[in-house]
mmCIF entry with sequence, helices, sheets and N, C-alpha, C, O atoms, coordinates in Angstrom:
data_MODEL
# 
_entry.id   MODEL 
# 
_entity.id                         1 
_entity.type                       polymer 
_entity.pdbx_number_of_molecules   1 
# 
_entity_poly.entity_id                      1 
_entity_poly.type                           'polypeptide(L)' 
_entity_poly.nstd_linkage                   no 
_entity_poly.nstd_monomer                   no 
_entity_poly.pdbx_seq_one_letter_code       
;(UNK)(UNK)(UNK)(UNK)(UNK)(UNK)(UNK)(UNK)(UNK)(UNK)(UNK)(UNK)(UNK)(UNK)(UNK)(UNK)
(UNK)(UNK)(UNK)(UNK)(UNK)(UNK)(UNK)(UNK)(UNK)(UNK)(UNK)(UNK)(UNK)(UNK)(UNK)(UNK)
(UNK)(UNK)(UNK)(UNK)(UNK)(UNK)(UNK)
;
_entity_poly.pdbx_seq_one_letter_code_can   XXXXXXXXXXXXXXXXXXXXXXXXXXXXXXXXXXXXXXX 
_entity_poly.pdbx_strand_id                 A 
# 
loop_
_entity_poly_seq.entity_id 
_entity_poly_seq.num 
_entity_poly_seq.mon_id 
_entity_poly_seq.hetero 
1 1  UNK n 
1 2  UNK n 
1 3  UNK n 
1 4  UNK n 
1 5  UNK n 
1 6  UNK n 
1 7  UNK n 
1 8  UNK n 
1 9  UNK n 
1 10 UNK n 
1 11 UNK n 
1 12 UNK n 
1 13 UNK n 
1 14 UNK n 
1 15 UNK n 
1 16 UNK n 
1 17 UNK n 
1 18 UNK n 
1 19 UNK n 
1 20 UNK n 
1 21 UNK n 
1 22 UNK n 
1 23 UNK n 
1 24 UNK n 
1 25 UNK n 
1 26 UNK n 
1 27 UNK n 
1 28 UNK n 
1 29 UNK n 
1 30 UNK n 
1 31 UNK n 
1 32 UNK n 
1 33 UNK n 
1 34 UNK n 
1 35 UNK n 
1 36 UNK n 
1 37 UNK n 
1 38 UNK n 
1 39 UNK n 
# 
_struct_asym.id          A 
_struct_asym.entity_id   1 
# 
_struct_conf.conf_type_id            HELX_P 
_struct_conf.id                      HELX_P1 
_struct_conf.pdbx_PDB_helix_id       AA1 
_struct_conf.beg_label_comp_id       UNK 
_struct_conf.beg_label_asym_id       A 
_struct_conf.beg_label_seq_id        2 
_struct_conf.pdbx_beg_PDB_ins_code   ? 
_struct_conf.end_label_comp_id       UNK 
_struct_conf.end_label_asym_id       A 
_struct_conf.end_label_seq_id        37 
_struct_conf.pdbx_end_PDB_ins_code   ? 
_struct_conf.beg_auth_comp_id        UNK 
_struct_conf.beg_auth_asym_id        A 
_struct_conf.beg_auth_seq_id         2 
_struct_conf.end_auth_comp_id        UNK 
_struct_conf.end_auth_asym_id        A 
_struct_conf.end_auth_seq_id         37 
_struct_conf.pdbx_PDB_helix_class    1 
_struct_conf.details                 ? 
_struct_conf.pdbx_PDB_helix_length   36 
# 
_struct_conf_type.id          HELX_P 
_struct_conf_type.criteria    ? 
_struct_conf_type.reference   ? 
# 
loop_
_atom_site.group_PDB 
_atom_site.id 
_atom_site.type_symbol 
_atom_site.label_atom_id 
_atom_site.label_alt_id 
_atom_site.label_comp_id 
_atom_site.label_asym_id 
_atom_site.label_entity_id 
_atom_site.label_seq_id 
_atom_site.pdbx_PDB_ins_code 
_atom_site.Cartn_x 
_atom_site.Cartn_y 
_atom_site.Cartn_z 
_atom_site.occupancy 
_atom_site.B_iso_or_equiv 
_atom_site.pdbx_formal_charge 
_atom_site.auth_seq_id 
_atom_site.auth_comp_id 
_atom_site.auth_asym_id 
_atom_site.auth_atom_id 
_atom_site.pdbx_PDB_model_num 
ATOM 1   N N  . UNK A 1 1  ? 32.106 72.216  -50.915 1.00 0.00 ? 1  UNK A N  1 
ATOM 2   C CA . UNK A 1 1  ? 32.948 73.340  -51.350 1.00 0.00 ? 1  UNK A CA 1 
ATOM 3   C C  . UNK A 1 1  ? 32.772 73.603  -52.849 1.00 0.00 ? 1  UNK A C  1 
ATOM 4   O O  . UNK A 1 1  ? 32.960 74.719  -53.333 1.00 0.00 ? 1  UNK A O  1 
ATOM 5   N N  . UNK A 1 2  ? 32.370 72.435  -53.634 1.00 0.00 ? 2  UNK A N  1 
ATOM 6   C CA . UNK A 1 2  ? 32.901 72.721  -54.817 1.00 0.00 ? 2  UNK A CA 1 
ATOM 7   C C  . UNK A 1 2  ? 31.484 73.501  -55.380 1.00 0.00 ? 2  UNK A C  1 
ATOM 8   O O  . UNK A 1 2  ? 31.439 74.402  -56.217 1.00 0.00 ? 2  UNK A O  1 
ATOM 9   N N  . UNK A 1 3  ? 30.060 72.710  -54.474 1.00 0.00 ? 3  UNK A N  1 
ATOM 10  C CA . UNK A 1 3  ? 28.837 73.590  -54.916 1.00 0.00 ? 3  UNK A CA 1 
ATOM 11  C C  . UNK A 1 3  ? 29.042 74.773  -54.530 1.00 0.00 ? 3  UNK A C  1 
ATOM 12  O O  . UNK A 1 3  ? 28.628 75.397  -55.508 1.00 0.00 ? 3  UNK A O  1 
ATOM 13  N N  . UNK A 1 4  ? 29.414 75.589  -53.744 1.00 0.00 ? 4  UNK A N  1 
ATOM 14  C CA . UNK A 1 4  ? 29.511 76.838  -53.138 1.00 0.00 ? 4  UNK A CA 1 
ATOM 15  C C  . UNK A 1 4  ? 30.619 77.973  -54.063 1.00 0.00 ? 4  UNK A C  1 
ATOM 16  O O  . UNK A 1 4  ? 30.659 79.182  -54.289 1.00 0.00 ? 4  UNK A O  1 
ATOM 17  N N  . UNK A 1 5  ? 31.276 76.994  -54.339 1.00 0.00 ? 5  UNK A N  1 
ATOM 18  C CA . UNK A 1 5  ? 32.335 78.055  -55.483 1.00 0.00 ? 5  UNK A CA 1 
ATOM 19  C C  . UNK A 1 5  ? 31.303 78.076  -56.963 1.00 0.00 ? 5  UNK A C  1 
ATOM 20  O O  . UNK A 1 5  ? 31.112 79.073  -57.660 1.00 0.00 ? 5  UNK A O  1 
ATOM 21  N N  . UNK A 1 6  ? 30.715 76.667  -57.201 1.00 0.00 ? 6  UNK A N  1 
ATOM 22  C CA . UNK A 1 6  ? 29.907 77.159  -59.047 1.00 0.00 ? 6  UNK A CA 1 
ATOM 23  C C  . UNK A 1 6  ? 28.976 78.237  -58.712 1.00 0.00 ? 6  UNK A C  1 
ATOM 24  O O  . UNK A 1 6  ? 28.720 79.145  -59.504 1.00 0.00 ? 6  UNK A O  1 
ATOM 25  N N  . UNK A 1 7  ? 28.263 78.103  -57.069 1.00 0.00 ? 7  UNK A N  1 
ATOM 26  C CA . UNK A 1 7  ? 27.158 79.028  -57.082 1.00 0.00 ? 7  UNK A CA 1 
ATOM 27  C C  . UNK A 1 7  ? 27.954 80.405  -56.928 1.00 0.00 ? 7  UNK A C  1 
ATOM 28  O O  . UNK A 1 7  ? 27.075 81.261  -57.031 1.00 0.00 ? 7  UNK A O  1 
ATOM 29  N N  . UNK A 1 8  ? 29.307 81.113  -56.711 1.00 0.00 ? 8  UNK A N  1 
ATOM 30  C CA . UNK A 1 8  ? 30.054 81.878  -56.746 1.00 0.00 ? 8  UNK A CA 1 
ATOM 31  C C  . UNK A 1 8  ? 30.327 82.741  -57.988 1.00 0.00 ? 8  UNK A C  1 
ATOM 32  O O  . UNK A 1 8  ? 30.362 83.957  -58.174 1.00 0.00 ? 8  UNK A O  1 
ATOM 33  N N  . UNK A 1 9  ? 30.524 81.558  -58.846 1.00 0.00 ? 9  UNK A N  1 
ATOM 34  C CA . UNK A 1 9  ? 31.009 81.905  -60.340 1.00 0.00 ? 9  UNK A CA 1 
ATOM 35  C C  . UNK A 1 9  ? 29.361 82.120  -61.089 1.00 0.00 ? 9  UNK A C  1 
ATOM 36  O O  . UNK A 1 9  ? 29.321 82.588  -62.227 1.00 0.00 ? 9  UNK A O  1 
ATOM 37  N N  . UNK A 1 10 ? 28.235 81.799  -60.472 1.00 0.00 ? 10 UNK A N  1 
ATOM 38  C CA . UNK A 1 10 ? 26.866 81.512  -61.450 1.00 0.00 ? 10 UNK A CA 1 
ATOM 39  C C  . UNK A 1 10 ? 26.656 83.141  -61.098 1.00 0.00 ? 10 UNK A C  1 
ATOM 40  O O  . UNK A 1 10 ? 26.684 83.933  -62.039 1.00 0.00 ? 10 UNK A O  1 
ATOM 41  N N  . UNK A 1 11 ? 26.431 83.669  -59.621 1.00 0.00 ? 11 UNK A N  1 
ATOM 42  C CA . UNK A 1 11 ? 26.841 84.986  -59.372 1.00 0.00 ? 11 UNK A CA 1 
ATOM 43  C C  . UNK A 1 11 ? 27.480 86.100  -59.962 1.00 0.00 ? 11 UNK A C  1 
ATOM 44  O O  . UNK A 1 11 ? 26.838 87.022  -60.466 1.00 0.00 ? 11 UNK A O  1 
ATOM 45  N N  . UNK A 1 12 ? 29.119 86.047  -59.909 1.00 0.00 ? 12 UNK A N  1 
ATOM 46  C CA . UNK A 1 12 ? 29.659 86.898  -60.656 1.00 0.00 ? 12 UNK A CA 1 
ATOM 47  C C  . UNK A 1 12 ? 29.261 86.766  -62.033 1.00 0.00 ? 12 UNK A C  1 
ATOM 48  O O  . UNK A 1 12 ? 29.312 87.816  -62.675 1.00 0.00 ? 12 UNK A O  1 
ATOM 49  N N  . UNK A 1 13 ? 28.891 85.769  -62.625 1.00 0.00 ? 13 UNK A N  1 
ATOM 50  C CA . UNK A 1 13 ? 28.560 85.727  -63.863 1.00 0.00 ? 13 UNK A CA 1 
ATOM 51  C C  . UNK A 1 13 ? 27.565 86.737  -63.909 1.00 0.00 ? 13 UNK A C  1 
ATOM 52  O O  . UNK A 1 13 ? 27.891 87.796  -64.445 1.00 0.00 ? 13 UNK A O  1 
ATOM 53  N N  . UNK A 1 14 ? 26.055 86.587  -63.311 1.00 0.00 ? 14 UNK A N  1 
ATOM 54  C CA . UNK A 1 14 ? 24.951 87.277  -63.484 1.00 0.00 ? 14 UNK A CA 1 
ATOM 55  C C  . UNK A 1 14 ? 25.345 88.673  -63.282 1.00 0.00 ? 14 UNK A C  1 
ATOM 56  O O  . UNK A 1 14 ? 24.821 89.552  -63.966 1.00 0.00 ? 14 UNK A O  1 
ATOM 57  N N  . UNK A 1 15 ? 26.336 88.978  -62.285 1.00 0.00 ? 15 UNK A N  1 
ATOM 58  C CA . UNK A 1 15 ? 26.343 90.312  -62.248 1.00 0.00 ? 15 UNK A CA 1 
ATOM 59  C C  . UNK A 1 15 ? 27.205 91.368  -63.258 1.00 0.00 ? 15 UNK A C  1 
ATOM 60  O O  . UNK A 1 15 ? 26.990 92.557  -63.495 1.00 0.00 ? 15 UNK A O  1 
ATOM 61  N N  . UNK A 1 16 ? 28.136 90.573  -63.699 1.00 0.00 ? 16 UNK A N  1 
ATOM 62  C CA . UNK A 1 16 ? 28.607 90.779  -65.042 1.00 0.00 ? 16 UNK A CA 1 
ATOM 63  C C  . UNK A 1 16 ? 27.416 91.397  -65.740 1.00 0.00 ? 16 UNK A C  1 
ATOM 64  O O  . UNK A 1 16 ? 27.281 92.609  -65.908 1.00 0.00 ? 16 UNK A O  1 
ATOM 65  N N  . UNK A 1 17 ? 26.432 90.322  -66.195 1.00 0.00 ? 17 UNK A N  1 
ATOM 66  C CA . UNK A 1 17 ? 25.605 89.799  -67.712 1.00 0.00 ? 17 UNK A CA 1 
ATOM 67  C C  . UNK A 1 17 ? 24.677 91.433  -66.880 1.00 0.00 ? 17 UNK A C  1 
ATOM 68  O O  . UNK A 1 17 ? 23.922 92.088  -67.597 1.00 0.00 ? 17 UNK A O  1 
ATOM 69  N N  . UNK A 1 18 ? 24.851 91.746  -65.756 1.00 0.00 ? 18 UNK A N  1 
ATOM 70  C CA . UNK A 1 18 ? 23.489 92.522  -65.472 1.00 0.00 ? 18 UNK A CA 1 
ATOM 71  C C  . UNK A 1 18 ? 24.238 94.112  -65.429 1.00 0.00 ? 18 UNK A C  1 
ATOM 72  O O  . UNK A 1 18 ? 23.390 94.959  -65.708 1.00 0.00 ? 18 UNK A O  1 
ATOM 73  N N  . UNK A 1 19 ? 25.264 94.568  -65.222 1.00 0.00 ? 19 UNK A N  1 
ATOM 74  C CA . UNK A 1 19 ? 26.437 95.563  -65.148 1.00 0.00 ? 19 UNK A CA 1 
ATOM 75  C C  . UNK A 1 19 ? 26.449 95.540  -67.460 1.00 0.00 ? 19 UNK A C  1 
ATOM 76  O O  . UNK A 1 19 ? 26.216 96.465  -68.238 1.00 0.00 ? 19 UNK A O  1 
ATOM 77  N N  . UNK A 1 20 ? 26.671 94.669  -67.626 1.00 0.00 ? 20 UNK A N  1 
ATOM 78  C CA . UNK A 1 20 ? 26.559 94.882  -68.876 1.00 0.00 ? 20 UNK A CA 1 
ATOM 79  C C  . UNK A 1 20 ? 25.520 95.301  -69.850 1.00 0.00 ? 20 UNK A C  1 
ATOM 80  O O  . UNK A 1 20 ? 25.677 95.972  -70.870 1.00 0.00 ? 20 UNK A O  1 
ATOM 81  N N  . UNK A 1 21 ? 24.395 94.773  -69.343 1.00 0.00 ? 21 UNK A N  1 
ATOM 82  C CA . UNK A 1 21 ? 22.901 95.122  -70.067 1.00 0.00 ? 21 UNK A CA 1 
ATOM 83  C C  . UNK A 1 21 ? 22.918 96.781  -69.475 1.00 0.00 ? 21 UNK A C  1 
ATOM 84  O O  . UNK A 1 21 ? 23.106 97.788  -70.157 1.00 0.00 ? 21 UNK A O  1 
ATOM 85  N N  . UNK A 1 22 ? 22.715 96.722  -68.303 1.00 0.00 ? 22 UNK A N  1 
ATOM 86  C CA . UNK A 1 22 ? 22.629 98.026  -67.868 1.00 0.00 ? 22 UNK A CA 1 
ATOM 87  C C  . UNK A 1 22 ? 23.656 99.342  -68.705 1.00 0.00 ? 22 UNK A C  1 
ATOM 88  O O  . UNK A 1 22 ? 23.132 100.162 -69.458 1.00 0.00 ? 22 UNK A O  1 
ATOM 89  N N  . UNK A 1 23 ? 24.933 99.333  -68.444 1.00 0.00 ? 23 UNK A N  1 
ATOM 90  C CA . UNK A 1 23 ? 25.710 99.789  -69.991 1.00 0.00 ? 23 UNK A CA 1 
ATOM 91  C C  . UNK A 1 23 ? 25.046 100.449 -70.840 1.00 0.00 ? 23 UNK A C  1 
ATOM 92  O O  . UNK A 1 23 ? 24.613 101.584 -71.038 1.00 0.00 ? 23 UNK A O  1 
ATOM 93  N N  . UNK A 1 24 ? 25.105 98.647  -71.645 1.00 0.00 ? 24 UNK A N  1 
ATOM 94  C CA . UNK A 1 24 ? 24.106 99.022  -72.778 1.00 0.00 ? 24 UNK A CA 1 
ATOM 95  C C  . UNK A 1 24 ? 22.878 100.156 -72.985 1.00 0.00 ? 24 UNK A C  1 
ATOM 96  O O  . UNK A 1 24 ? 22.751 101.081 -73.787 1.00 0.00 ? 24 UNK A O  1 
ATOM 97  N N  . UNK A 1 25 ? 22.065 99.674  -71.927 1.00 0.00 ? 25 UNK A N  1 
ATOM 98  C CA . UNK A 1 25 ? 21.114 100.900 -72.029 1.00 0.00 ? 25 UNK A CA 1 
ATOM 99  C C  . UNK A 1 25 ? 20.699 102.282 -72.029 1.00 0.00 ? 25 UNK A C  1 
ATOM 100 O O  . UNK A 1 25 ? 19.773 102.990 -72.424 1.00 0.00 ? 25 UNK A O  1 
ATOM 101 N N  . UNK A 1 26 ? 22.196 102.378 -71.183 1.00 0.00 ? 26 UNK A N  1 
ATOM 102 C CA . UNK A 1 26 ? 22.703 103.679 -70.931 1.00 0.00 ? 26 UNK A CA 1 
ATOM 103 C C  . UNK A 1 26 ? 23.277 104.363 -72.246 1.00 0.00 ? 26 UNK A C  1 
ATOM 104 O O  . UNK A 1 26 ? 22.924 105.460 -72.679 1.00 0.00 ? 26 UNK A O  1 
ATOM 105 N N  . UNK A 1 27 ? 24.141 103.593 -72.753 1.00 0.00 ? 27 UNK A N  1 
ATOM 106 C CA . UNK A 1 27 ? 24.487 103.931 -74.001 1.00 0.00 ? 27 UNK A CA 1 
ATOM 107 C C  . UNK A 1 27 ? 23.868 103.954 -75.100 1.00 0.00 ? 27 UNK A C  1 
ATOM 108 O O  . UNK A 1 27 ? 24.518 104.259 -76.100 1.00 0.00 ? 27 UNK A O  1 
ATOM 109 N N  . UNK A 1 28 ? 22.257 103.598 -75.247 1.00 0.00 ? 28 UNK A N  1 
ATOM 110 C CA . UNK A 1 28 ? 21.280 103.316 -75.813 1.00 0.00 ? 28 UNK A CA 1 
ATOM 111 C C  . UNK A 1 28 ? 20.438 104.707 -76.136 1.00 0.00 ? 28 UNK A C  1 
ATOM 112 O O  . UNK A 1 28 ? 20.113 105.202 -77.215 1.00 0.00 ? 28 UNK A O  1 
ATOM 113 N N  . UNK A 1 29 ? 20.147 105.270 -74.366 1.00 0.00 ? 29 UNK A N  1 
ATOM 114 C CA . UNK A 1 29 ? 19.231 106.544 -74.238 1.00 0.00 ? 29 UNK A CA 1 
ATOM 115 C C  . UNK A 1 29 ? 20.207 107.488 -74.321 1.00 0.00 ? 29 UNK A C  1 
ATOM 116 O O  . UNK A 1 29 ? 19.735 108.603 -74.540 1.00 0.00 ? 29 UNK A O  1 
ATOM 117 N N  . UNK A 1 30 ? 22.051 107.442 -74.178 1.00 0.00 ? 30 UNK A N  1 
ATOM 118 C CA . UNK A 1 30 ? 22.456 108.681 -74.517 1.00 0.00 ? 30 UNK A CA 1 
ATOM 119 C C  . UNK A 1 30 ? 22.361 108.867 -75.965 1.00 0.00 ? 30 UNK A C  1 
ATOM 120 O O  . UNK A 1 30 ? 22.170 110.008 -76.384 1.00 0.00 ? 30 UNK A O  1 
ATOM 121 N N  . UNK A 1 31 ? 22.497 107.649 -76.981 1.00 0.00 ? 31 UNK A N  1 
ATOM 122 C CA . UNK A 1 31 ? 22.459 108.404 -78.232 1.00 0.00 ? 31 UNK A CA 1 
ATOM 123 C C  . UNK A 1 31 ? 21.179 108.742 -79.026 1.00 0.00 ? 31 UNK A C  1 
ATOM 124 O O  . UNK A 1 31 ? 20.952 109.283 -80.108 1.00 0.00 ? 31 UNK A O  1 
ATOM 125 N N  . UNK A 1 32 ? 20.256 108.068 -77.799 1.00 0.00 ? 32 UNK A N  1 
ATOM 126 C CA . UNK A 1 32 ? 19.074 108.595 -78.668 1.00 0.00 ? 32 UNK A CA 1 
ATOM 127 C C  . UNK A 1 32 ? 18.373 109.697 -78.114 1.00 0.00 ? 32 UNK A C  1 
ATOM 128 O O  . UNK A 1 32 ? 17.336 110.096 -78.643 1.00 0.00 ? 32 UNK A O  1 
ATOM 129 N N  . UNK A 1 33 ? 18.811 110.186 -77.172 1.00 0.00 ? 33 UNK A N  1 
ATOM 130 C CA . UNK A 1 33 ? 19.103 111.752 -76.625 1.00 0.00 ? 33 UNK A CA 1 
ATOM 131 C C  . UNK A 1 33 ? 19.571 112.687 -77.746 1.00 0.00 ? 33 UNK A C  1 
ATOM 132 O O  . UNK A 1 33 ? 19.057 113.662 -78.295 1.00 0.00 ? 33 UNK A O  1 
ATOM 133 N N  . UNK A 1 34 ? 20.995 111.888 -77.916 1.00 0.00 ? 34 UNK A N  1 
ATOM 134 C CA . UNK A 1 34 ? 21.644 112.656 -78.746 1.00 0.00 ? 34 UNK A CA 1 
ATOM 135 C C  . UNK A 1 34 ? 21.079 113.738 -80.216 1.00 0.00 ? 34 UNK A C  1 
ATOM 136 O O  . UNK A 1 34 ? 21.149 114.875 -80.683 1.00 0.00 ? 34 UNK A O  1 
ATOM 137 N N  . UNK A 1 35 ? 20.563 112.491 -80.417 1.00 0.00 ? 35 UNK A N  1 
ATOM 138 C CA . UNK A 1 35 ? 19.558 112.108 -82.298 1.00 0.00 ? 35 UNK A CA 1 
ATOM 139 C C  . UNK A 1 35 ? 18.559 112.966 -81.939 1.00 0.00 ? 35 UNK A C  1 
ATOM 140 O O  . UNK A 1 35 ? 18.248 113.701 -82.876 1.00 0.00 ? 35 UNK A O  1 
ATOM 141 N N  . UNK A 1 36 ? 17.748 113.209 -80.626 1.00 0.00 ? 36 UNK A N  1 
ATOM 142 C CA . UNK A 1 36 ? 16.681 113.951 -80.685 1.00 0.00 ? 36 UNK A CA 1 
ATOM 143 C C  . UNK A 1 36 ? 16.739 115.296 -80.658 1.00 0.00 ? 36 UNK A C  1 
ATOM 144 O O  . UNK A 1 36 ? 15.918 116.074 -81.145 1.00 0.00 ? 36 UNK A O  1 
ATOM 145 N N  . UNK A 1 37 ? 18.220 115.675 -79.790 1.00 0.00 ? 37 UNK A N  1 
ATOM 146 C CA . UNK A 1 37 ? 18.676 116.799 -79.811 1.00 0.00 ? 37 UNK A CA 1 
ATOM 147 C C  . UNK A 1 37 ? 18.719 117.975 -81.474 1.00 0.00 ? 37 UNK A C  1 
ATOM 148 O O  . UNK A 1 37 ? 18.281 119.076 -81.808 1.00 0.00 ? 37 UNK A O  1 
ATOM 149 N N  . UNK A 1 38 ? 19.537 116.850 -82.082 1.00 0.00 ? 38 UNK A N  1 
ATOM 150 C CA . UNK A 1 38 ? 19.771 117.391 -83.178 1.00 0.00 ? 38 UNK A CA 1 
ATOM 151 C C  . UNK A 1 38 ? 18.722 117.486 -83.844 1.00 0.00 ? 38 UNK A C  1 
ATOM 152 O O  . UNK A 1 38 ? 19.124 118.000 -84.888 1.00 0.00 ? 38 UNK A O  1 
ATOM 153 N N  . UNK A 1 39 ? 17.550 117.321 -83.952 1.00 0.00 ? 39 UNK A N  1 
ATOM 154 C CA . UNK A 1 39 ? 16.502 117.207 -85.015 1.00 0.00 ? 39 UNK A CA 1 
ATOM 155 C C  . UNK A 1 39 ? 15.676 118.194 -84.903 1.00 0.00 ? 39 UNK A C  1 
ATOM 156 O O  . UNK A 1 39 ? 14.728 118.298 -85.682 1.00 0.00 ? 39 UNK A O  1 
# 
């Protein structure tokens, strides 16, 4: 039980760490959208 819950938490972790990068990137190409717009 107790391996089956860390491999649970190693999971939500990654999908966190991967929901977050992703974000990021998004928020990355909108402002450099943005910047190109204006120029």
């Amino acid at each position: 039980m107790a391996v089956h819950l860390e491999f649970w938490n190693l999971c939500k972790g990654f999908s966190v760490l991967v929901f977050q990068i992703i974000f990021f990137a998004v928020n990355i190409r909108e402002s450099l959208l943005r910047s190109s717009d204006t120029c």
